[in-house]
LUMTOR-561913 format. One record per residue (C-alpha): residue number from 1; residue in three letters; x, y, z. Coordinates in steps of 0.2 Angstrom, whole numbers, plus 2048, in hexadecimal, padded with zeros to 3 digits. Each point is the difference from the previous one (the first is absolute). Example, Ala and Ser with C-alpha at 12.3 -4.5 7.8 and 13.67 -1.06 7.14 Angstrom:
REM residues 2
   i  aa  xx  yy  zz
   1 ALA 83E 7EA 827
   2 SER 806 811 7FD
//
This chain:
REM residues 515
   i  aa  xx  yy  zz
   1 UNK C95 D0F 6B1
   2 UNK 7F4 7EE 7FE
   3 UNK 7FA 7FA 80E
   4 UNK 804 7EE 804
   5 UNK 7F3 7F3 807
   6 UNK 800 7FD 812
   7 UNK 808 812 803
   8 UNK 7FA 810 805
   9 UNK 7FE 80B 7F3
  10 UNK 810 80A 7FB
  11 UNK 801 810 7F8
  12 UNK 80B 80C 7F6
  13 UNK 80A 804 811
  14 UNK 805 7EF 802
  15 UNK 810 7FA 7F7
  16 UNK 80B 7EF 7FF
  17 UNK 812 7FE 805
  18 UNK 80B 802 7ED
  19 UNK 7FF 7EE 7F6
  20 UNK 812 800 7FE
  21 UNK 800 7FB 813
  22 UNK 7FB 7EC 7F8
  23 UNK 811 802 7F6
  24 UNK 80B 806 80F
  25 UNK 7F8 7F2 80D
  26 UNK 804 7F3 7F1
  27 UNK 812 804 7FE
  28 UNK 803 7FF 810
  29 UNK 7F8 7F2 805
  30 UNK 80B 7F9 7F0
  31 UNK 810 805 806
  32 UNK 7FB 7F6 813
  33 UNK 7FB 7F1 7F5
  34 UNK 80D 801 7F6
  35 UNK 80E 801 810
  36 UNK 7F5 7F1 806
  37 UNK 800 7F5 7EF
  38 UNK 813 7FF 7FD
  39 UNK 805 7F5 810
  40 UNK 7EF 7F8 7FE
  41 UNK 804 7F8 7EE
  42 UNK 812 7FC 805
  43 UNK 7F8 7F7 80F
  44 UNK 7F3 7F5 7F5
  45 UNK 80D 7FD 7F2
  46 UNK 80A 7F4 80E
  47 UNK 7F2 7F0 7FB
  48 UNK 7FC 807 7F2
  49 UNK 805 806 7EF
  50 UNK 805 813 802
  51 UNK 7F3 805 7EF
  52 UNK 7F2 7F7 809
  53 UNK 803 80A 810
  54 UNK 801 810 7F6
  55 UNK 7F1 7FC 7F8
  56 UNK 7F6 7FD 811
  57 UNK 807 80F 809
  58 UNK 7FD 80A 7F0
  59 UNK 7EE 7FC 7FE
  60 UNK 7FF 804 814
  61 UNK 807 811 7FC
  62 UNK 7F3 805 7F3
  63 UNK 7F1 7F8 80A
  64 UNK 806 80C 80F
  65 UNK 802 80E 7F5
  66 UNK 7EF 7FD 7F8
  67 UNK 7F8 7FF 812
  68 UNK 807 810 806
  69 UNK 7FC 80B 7F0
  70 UNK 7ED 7FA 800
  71 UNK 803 802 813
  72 UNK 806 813 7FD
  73 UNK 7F4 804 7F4
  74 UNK 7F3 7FC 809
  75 UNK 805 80B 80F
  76 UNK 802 80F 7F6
  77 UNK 7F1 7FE 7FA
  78 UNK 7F8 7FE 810
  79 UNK 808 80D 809
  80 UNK 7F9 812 801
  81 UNK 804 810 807
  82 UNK 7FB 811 804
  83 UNK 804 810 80A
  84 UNK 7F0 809 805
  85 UNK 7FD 811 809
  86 UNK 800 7F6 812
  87 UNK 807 7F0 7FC
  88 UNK 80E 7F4 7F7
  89 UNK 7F8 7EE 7F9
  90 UNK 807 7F4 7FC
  91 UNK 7F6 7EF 7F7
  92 UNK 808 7F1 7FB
  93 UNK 7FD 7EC 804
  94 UNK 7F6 7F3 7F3
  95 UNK 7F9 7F1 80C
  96 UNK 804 80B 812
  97 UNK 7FD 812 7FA
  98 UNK 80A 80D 80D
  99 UNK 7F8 812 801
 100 UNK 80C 80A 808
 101 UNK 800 813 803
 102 UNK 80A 80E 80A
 103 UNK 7F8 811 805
 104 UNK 80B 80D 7F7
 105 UNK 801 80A 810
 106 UNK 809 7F3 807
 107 UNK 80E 7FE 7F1
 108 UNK 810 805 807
 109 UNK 80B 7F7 7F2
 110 UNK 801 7FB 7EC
 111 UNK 810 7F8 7FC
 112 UNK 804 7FB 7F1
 113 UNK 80C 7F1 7FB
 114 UNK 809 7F7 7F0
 115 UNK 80B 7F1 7FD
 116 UNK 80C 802 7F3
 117 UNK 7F2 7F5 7F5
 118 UNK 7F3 80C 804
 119 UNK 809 80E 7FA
 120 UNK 804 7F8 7F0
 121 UNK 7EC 801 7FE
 122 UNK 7FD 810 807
 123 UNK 7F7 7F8 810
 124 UNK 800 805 810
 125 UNK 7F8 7F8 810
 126 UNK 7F6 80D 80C
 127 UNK 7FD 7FC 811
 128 UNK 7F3 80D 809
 129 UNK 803 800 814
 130 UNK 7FA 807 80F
 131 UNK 80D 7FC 809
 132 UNK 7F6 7F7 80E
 133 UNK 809 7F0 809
 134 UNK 7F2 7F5 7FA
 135 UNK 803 7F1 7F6
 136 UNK 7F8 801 7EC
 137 UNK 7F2 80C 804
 138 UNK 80C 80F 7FF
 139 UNK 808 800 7EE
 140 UNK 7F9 7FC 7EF
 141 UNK 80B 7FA 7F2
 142 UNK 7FD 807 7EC
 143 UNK 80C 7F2 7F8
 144 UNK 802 805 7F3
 145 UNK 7FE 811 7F9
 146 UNK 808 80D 7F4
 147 UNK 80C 80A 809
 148 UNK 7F6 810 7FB
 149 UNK 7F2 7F9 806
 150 UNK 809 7FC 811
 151 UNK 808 811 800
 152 UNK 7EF 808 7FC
 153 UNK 7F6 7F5 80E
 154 UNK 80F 805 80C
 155 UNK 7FD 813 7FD
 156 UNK 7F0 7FE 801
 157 UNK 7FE 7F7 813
 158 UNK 80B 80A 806
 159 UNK 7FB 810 7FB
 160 UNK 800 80E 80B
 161 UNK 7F7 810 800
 162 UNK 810 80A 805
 163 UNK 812 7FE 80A
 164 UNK 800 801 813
 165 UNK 7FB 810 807
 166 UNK 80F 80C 801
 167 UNK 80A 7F7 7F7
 168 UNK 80F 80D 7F2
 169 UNK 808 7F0 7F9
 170 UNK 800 7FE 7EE
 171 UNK 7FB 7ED 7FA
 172 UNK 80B 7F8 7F8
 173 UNK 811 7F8 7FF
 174 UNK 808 7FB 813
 175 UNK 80C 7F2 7FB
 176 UNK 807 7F8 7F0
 177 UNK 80C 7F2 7FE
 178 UNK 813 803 804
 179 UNK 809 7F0 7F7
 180 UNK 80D 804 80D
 181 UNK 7F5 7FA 80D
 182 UNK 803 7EE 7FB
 183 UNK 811 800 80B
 184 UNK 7F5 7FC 80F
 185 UNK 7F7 7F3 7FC
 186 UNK 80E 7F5 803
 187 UNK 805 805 811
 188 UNK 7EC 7FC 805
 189 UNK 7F9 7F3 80A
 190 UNK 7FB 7F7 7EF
 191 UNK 813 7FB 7FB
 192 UNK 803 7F5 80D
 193 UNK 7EF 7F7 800
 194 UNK 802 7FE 7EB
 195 UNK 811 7F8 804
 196 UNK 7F8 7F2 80B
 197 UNK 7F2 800 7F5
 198 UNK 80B 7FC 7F1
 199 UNK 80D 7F6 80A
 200 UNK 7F0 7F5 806
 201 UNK 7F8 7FE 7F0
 202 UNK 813 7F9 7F8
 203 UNK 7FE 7F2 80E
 204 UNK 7EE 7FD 7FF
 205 UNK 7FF 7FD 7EB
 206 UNK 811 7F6 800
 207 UNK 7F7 7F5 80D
 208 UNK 7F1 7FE 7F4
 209 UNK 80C 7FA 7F2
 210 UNK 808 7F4 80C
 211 UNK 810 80C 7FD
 212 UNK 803 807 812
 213 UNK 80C 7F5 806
 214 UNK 809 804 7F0
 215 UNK 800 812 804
 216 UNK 803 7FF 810
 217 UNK 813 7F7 7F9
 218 UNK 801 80D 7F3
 219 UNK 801 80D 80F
 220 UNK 80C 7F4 807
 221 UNK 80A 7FE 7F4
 222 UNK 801 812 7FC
 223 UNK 806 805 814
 224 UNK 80B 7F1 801
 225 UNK 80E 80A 808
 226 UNK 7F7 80D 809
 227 UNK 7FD 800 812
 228 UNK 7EC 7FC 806
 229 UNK 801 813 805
 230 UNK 803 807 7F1
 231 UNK 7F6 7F7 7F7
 232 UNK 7F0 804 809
 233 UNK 809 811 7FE
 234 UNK 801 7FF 7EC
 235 UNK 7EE 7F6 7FF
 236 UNK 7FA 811 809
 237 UNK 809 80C 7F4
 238 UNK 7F7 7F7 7F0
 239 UNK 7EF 7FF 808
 240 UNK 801 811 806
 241 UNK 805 805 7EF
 242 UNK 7F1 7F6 7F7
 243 UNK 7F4 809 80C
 244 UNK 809 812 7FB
 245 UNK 7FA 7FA 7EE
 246 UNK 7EF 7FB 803
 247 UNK 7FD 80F 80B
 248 UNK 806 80B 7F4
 249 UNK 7F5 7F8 7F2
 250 UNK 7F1 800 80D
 251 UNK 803 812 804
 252 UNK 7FE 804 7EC
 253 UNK 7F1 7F7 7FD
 254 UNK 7F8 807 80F
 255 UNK 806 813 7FF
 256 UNK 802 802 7ED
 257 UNK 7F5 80E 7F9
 258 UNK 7FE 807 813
 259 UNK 7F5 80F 801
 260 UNK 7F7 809 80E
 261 UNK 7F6 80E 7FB
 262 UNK 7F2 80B 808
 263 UNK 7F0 7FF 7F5
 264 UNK 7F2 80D 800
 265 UNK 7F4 7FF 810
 266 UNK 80D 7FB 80C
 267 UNK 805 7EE 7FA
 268 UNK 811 7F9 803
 269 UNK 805 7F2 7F1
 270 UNK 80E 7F5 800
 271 UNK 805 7F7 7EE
 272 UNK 80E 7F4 7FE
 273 UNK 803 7F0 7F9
 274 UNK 80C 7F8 7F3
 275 UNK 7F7 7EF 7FA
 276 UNK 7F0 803 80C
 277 UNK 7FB 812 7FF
 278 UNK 7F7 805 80E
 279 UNK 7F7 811 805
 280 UNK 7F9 803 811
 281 UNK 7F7 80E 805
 282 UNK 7FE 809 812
 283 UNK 7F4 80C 806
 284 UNK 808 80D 809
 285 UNK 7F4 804 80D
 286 UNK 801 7EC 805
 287 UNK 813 805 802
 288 UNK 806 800 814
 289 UNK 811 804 7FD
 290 UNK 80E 7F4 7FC
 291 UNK 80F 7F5 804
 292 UNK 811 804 7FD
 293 UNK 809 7EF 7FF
 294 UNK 812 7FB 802
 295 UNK 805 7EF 7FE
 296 UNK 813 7FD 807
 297 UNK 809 7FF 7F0
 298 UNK 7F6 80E 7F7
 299 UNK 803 80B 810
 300 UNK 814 7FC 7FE
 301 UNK 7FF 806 7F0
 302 UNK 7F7 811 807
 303 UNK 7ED 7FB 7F6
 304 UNK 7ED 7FF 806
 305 UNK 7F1 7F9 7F8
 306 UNK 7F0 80A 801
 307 UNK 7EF 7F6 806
 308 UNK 7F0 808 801
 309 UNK 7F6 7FD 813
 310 UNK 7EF 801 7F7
 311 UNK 7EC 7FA 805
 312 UNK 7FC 7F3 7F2
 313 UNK 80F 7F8 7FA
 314 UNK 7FE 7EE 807
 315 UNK 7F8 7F3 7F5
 316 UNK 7F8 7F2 800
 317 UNK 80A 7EF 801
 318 UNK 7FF 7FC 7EE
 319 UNK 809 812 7FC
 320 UNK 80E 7FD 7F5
 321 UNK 808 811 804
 322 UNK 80A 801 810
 323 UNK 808 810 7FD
 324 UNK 7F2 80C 7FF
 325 UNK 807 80C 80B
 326 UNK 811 801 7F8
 327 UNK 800 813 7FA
 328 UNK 812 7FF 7FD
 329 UNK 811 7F3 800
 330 UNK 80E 804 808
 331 UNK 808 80D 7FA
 332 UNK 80B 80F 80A
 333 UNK 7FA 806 80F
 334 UNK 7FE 810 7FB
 335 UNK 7F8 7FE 7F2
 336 UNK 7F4 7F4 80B
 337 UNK 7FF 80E 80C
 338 UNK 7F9 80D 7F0
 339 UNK 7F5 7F3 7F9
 340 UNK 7F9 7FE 814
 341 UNK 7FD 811 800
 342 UNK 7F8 804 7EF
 343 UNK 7F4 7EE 805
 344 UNK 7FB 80A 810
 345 UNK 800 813 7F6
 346 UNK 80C 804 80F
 347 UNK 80D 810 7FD
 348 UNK 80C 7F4 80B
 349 UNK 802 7EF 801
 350 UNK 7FA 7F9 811
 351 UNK 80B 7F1 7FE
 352 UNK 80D 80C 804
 353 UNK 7FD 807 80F
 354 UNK 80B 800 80F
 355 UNK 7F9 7F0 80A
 356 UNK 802 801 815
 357 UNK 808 7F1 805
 358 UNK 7FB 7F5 80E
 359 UNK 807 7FB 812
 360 UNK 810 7F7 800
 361 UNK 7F7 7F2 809
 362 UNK 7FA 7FC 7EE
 363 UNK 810 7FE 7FB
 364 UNK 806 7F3 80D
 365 UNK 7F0 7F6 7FA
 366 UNK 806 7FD 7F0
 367 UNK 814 7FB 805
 368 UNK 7F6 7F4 80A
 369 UNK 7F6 7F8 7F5
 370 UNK 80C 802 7F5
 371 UNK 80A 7F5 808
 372 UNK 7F4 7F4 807
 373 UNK 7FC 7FB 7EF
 374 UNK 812 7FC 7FD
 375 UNK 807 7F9 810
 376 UNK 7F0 7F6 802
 377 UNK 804 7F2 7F0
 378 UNK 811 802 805
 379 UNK 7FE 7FB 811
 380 UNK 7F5 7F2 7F8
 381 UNK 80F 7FA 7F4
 382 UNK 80D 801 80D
 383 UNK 7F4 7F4 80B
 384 UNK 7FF 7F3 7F2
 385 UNK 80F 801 7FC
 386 UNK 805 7FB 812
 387 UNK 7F7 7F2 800
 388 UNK 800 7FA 7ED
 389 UNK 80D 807 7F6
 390 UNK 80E 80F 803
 391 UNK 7FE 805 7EE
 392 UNK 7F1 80A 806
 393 UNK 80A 808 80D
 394 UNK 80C 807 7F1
 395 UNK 7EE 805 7F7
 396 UNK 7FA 809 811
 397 UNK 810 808 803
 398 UNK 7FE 807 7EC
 399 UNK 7F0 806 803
 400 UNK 803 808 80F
 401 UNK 80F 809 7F8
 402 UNK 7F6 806 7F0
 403 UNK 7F1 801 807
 404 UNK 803 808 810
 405 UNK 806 811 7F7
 406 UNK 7F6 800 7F3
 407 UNK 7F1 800 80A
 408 UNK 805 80D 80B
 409 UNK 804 80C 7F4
 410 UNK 7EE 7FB 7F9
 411 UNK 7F8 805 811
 412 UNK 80A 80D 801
 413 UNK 7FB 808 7ED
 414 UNK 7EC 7FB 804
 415 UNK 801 80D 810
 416 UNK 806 80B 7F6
 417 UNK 7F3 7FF 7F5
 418 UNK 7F2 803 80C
 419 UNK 7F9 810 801
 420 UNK 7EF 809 7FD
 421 UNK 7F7 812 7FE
 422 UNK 7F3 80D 7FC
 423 UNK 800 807 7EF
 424 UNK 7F4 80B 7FC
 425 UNK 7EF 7F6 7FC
 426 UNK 80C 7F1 7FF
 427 UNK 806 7F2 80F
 428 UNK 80F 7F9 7FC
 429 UNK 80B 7F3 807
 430 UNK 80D 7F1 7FA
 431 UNK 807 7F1 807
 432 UNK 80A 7F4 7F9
 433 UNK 811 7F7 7FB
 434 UNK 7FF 7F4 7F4
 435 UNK 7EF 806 7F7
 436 UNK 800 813 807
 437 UNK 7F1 80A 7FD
 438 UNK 7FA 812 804
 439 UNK 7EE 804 800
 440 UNK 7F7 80E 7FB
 441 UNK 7F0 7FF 807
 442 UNK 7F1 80D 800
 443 UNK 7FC 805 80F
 444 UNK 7ED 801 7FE
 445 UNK 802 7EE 7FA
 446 UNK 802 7F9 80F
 447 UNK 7F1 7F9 80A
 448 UNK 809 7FA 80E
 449 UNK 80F 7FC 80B
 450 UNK 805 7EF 809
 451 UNK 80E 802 80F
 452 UNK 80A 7F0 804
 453 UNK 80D 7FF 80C
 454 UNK 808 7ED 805
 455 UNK 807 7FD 813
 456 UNK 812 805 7F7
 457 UNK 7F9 80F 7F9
 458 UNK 7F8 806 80E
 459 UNK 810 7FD 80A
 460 UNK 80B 80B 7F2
 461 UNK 7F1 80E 7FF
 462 UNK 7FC 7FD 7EF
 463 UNK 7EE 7FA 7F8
 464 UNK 7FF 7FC 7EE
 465 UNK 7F1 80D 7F7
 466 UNK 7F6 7FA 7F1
 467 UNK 7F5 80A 7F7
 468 UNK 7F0 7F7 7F7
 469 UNK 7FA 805 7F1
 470 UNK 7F6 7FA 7F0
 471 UNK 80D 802 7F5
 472 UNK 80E 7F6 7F9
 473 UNK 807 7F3 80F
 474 UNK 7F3 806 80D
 475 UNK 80B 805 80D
 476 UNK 811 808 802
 477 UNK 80B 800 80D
 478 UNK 80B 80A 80A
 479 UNK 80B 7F2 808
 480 UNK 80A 805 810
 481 UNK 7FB 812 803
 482 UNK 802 804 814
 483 UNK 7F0 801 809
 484 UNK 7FD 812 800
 485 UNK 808 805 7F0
 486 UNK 7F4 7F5 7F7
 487 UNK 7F0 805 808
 488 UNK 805 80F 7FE
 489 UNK 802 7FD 7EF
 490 UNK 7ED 7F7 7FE
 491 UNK 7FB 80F 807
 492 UNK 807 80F 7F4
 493 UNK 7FC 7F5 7F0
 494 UNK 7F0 7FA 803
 495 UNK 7FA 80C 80F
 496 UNK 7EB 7FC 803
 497 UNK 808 7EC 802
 498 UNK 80A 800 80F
 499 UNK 800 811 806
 500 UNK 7F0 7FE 80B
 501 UNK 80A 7F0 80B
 502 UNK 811 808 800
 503 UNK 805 80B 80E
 504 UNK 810 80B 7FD
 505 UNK 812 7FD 809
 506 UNK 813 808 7FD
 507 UNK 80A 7F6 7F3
 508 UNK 812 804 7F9
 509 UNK 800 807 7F0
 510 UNK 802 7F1 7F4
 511 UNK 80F 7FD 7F7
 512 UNK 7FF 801 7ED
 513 UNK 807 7F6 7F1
 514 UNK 801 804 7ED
 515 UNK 7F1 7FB 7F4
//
């Protein structure tokens, strides 16, 4: 290639991102302007004849459109790349130049991405990783590039010369897209947050039209001869149903095209994506195992997701992708359990192993707490209510009566969820109610323990265990175990850790509870 004064020189191994990138920053930034022109004409034709304000906002249009194509061009033009034997570059800048590299040892990620615009073009962004908690210095962006130059730059930093030692498993296909998996995307967490998200958004662009009181009457009007109670009641029905909606929309743009496969040389890849198509690629030998999760409507409905608890995963704070462990959505729990299995080239799925349960004194924890958090706002409402109002007393006395039962058989349903093991080369324990999860961790992942008992804890017997790693979270936690149960625990799973401080004593075989 030419060389360009005031730059080093550049040779043949140095190319620029595509030049259809100008084109796709140009629409796009045409579509925002556009979104931002329409009220901004209908605002200035108020004092003003409506052709003069089109005229003006029309002229500002092109002068920003002009701006950001020369803008583009010229940081396409200016921006260089290259992979080398050792190293990644990455050259781009006109008045403050950046030269920014990553050592290829240290790669350990090359995802590629693609807005519904970028596809049209045949673009891709590619985001090179090495997975270190450090802001900027530990990705560099390609945007934009073909997506076989992307797919050939992904193979190509993440080659490896062969596939984990020992391994039998044949690459390729663990997980496609089951359409029928779409029924539990509305009984997620999502829904309900959608609901109030779409409720909020009615009030908030009503009151920005000067149209919320008008609304508010409309709602009126339409439960005129309804009691307050069931209104609220109907008003939560048609939110809960537009948050069904949305959630099921969401679920297809996330999880359209869902692929997990096992590539060549021991690399886990995730695809998936309806309008953004995104591919995300793992190494296996950063994999520590992974997370079996269980919301509390998805469990009801007997499904799991499947997270991987890997070393390099967490970004920077400017990465768009939150979901870069997400190996699979929910979907039944056995075939979570298979995908699990396959994921760690296990025989049997560790997630299903029989768990021991813990104390009983863990039990009585949870009813208390459970009931603390209830009967404390309640005794608070009954207290104002003596004082100000006895409506509250009618609202503590309802909370009490929901609350009360529903909590407890909460607390009751986290106890029984508690349990932990030894599975072969894997830890494995699980707590939870309303998010339950069951981790799978390596054993020769973990670097360390941390034992925590409170005064009420060590009243019961029971200390809470947490095993530190450098994968995924960072640390897991058997919560509750009783004291000797859980050294002994530490102590069969990781043995050079704790075994030198421990000194053995009887303890009743433990009880045990299904996986």
């Amino acid at each position: 290639m030419s060389e360009e004064p005031g730059t080093v020189p550049y040779g043949p191994d140095w190319l620029r991102l595509d030049p259809r990138t100008v084109l796709v920053r140009v629409a796009l930034f045409s579509g925002v302007l556009f979104g931002a022109a329409v009220p901004l004409a209908l605002a200035l034709a108020g004092p003003r004849p409506l052709g003069q304000a089109v005229a003006w906002v029309a002229a500002g249009f092109l002068l920003a459109l002009a701006a950001t194509f020369v803008a583009e061009t010229v940081r396409v033009r200016r921006t260089r790349y290259r992979v080398g034997a050792d190293r990644v570059e990455l050259h781009t800048g006109l008045l403050v130049v950046q030269r920014r590299s990553l050592a290829r040892e240290r790669v350990r990620s090359a995802d590629l991405s693609a807005n519904l615009l970028q596809r049209l073009f045949g673009l891709v962004k590619v985001r090179v990783g090495t997975g270190e908690h450090t802001a900027g210095d530990s990705t560099l962006e390609l945007d934009l590039v073909t997506r076989a130059e992307g797919e050939r730059l992904r193979r190509e930093l993440l080659a490896r010369a062969a596939a984990p030692a020992g391994s039998t498993d044949p690459d390729g296909t663990l997980a496609a897209l089951d359409p029928r998996w779409i029924r539990y995307a509305p009984v997620s967490f999502v829904a309900p947050v959608l609901g109030l998200a779409a409720a909020g958004a009615v009030m908030q662009a009503s009151d920005w039209f000067g149209a919320q009181e008008r609304v508010i009457s409309w709602i009126g009007d339409r439960f005129q001869d309804v009691s307050l109670v069931w209104m609220i009641v109907d008003l939560a029905l048609l939110a809960t149903l537009a948050g069904a909606v949305g959630a099921l929309g969401l679920w297809v743009e996330m999880w359209w095209n869902y692929r997990l496969e096992r590539e060549p040389g021991g690399t886990l890849r995730v695809s998936r994506g309806l309008f953004t198509a995104r591919s995300v690629s793992l190494e296996e030998r950063r994999l520590r195992g992974i997370e079996l999760v269980q919301p509390l409507g998805v469990r009801l409905f007997g499904a799991a997701r499947v997270d991987a608890v890997a070393t390099g995963l967490a970004q920077n704070d400017g990465d768009k992708h939150a979901d870069l462990k997400n190996l699979l959505p929910p979907v039944e729990r056995s075939v979570a359990d298979r995908v699990a299995a396959e994921v760690l080239r296990e025989p049997v799925p560790p997630t299903g192993a029989r768990l021991a349960a813990h104390p009983r004194a863990a039990r009585a924890r949870r009813v208390r707490w459970a009931l603390w958090s209830v009967l404390g706002p309640v005794a608070l409402l009954a207290l104002l209510g003596a004082f100000l109002t006895p409506v509250l007393l009618y609202v503590a006395a309802g909370c009490a009566l929901v609350g009360v039962p529903a909590a407890v058989l909460l607390a009751l349903d986290a106890y029984r969820g508690l349990g932990h093991t030894v599975s072969g080369p894997w830890l494995v324990t699980r707590s939870g109610t309303v998010r339950r999860a069951t981790v799978v961790l390596q054993r020769s992942g973990v670097i360390g323990w941390t034992v925590k008992q409170s005064y009420f804890q060590r009243r019961a017997g029971l200390l809470t265990l947490t095993a530190t790693t450098a994968a995924g979270a960072g640390a897991y936690a058997v919560l509750d175990a009783g004291q000797n149960q859980g050294l002994t625990f530490a102590a069969e799973a990781v043995p050079e850790l704790l075994a030198p401080f421990l000194e053995a004593v009887p303890m009743p075989e433990a009880r045990s509870t299904e996986g």
